[in-house]
N, C-alpha and C positions, 0 to 999 in steps of 0.2 A: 568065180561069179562076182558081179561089179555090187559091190555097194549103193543104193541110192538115200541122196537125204534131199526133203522139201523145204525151200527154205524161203520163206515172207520176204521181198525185198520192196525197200521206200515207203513203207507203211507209214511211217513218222509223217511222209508230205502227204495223205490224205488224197491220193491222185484221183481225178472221174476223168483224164485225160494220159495215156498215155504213149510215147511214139519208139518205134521198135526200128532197126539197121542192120543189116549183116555187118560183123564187123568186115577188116581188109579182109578181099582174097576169100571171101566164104560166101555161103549161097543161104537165104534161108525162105522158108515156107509160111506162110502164115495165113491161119482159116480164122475166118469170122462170120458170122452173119450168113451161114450157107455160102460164102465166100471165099476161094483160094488162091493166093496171091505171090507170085514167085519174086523173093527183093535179089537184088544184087549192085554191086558198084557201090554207086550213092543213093540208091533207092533208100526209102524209106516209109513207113505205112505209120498215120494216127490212127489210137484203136480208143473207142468211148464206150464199149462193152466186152462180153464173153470172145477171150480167141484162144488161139491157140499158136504157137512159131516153134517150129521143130525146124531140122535139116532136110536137106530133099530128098533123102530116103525115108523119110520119117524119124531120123533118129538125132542123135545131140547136133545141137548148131552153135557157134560160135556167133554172137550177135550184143549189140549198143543198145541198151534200155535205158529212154529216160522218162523223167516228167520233163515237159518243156519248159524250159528257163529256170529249172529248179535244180537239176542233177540229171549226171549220165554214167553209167560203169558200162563195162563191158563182162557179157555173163557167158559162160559153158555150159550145155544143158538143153531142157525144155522148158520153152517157157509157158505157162498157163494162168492168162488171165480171166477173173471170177468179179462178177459185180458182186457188192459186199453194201446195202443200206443204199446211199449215196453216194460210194466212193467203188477203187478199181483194186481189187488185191492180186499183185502179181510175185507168182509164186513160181520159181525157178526148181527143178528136178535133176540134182547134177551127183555127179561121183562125188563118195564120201573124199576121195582125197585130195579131187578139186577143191571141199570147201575147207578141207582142215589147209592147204596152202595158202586158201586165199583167207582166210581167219587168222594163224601165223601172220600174213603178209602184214596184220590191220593192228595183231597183237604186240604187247610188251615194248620194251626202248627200242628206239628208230636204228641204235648201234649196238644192238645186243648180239654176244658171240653166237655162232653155230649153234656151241653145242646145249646154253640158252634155249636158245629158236628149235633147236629139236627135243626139247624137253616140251616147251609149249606145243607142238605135234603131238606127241603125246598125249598131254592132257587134252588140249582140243578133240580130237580122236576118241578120247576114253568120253567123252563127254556126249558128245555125237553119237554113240554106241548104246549108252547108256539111258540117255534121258530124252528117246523119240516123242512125237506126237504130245511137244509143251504145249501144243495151242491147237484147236478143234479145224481141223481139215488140210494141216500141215504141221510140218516135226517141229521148224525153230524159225526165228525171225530174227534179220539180220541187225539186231542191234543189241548192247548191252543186256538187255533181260535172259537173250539167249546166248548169243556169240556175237561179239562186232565182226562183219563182213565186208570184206570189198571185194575188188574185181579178184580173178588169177594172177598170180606172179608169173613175171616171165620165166623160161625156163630154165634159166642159171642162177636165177634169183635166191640169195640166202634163205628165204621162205619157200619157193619149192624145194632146192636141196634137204632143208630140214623133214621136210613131208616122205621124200624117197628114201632119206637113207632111215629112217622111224618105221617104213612104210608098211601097215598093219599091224602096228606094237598099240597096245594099249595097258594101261593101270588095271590090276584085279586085284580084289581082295574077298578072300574066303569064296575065290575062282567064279567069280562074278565081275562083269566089266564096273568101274565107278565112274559118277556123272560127276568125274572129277572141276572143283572148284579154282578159282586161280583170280587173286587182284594187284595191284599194282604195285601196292608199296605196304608192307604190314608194318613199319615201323621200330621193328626190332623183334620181333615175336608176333607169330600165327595164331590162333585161336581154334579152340577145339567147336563142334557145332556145341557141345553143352555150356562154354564162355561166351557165345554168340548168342547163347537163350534161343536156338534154331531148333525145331524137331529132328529127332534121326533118322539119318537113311540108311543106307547098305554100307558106309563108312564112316566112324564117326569124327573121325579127322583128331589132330593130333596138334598141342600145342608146340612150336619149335623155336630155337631162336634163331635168326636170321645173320649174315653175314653182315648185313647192314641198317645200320639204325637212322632210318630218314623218315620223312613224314610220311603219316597215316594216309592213303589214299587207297579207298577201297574197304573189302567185309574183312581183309586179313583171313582167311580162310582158305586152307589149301596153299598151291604155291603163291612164293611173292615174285613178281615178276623183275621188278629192282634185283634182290635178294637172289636170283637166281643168274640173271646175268652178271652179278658180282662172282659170283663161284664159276661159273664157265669162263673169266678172266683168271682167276686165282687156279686154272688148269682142272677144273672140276669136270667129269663126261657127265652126260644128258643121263646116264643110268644114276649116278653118283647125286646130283641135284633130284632126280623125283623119290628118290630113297631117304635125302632129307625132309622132302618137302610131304611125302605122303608115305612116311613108317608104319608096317606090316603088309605094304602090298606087293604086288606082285608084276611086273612086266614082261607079255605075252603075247603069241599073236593072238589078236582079235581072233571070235568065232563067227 
């Protein structure tokens, strides 16, 4: 059975306008307004209210969202746009492991190894599993508060690789998925959530010290994404890094 997760995309620009594409080589649907509209090629549809752009079966379509003049990605999935006040929330419906690819893709150093990059699969994944429905009428939104998002990685891309050979593994502890944590750079040492002055959740996270002592960037909390790609150079596996990075869990497949 396919996973699905909802996921807020562009919210930061505030959109009341926005314009939808099949990408190459795909076909997609889109209803509005008691309206259904077949794009293809270089078609392309501006939407200023409630729609909806699926495939033309009704199922995932491969398709270019943007606001105009502001940003474009290209998304997998369904797309459903919702009027929200004055503004346009579009909220994208795709497999959990499109979005844990294209979240890798977005995440940690631009040259971090493999087995790095399949560690943050991981986390990302345990995350996604763990901590649905952050925000009222969809799971997570595509920026820092929840997970930085972008498009899909192609498909030999070190970020999908990391997503399939991970593929359904997640972080447990006390056999419960964790809404595992992860920032940039801890500085030399992690912080537990009670160094953080954070209330607890289902982990309480663990202070560690790190392979590498560079500047703070980030809560330090969970993996360091520096820190982690230092150990996957130093011949460290993606099991071997989350076993530092989050001590007494467990890595399993997801349920």
């Amino acid at each position: 059975m396919v996973a699905l997760v909802t996921i807020s995309v562009f919210g930061l620009f505030h959109p009341t306008e926005l314009e939808v594409s099949p990408a190459r080589g795909n076909v997609v649907v889109v209803t509005s307004n008691g309206r259904t509209q077949t794009l293809e090629g270089h078609d392309s549809a501006r939407l200023r209210s409630a729609a909806t752009v699926t495939g033309r079966d009704g199922g995932d379509a491969r398709f270019i969202l943007s606001v105009p003049g502001k940003i474009q990605r290209e998304f997998h999935g369904k797309l459903e746009i919702r009027p929200r006040n004055s503004e346009l929330l579009a909220i994208v419906t795709m497999d959990r492991e499109t979005a844990v690819a294209s979240i890798v893709a977005s995440e940690g150093p631009p040259d971090a190894p493999l087995e790095a990059r399949k560690a943050q699969a991981v986390v990302a994944r345990s995350f996604l599993i763990a901590a649905p429905g952050r925000h009222v009428g969809f799971d997570f939104c595509d920026t820092t508060h929840c997970q930085f998002l972008r498009e899909p990685p192609p498909a030999a891309s070190p970020a999908q690789r990391a997503s399939e050979e991970t593929l359904g593994l997640a972080l447990t502890y006390q056999g419960r998925a964790i809404a595992a944590l992860y920032s940039a750079d801890c500085g030399g040492r992690t912080r537990s959530l009670e160094d953080a002055g954070w209330s607890a959740e289902n982990y309480p996270y663990f202070g560690v010290e790190c392979p590498v002592k560079g500047r703070v960037s980030g809560h330090r909390i969970g993996l360091c994404q520096v820190g982690s790609a230092e150990m996957a150079r130093r011949g460290a596996g993606f099991r071997e890094i989350l076993a530092h990075y989050f001590p007494a869990t467990v890595i399993e497949a997801a349920k």
